[in-house]
Structure formats: structure tokens, C-alpha cells
Residue, then its C-alpha position, 0 to 999 in steps of 0.5 A: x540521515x546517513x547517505x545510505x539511508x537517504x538511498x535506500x529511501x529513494x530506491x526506485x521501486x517495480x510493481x512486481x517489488x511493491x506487490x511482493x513487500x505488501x503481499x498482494x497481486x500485481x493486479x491489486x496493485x495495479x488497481x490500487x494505482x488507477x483508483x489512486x488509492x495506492x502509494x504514489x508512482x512515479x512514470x519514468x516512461x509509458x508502461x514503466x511505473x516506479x515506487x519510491x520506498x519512502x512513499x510506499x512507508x508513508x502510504x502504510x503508515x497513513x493506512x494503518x490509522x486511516x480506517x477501523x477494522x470492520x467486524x466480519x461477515x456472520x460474526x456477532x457483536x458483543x451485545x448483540x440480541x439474537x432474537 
């Protein structure tokens, strides 16, 4: 790994930065982070959260296999009766 990608991977991330590359409110990620349901964060002080990008990578990468996609609201299933 090259030092440059090894920099780009350990890039510190801000909140607005991470919500922008995930297409999501910062709110959204804000809760994400108090549930511990989001990437990891790193404090560098009260009221400064920081991503590593590496770690919002590996958290999109655990993500995209973690769940099955759940069928819509109103939409039928195939081989659904419809009584």
C-alpha cells in the first residue's frame, strides 16, 4: 500500500463530510452515532467527532450484506393470494 493510500484511508473525517458521502442528514448520522449503529468515531475533543474513511468503507461494506432487502409497504408478493 502506497503512503498516499494509506493517507487517504486514515483521512480524518467531519460529520457534515460523512453525511454528504452517505447522502444522509447530519441528524441521521448523528443518531446513527449515539445508537452505535453507525461508522466508528473518533472524539479529538468534546463536540468534535471525527471518521476515519477506512472505517466509514468497512462499515458500508459490512452494511451491504448485513440485511435482506424487506418488500415494500403495499406491494404484493409473488405468490401472494389476494383473497
Amino acid at each position: 500500500m502506497s503512503d498516499v493510500t494509506a493517507a487517504a484511508e486514515d483521512r480524518l473525517l467531519r460529520t457534515e463530510d460523512v453525511a454528504k458521502w452517505l447522502s444522509v442528514s447530519k441528524s441521521t448520522l448523528v443518531r446513527w452515532r449515539q445508537s452505535g449503529e453507525g461508522p466508528a468515531v473518533y472524539w479529538l475533543a468534546e463536540g468534535v467527532p471525527r471518521y476515519r474513511a477506512a472505517d466509514v468503507e468497512a462499515w458500508l461494506a459490512a452494511r451491504s450484506t448485513a440485511r435482506p432487502r424487506l418488500p415494500r409497504r403495499g406491494v404484493a408478493h409473488a405468490g401472494a393470494s389476494r383473497g
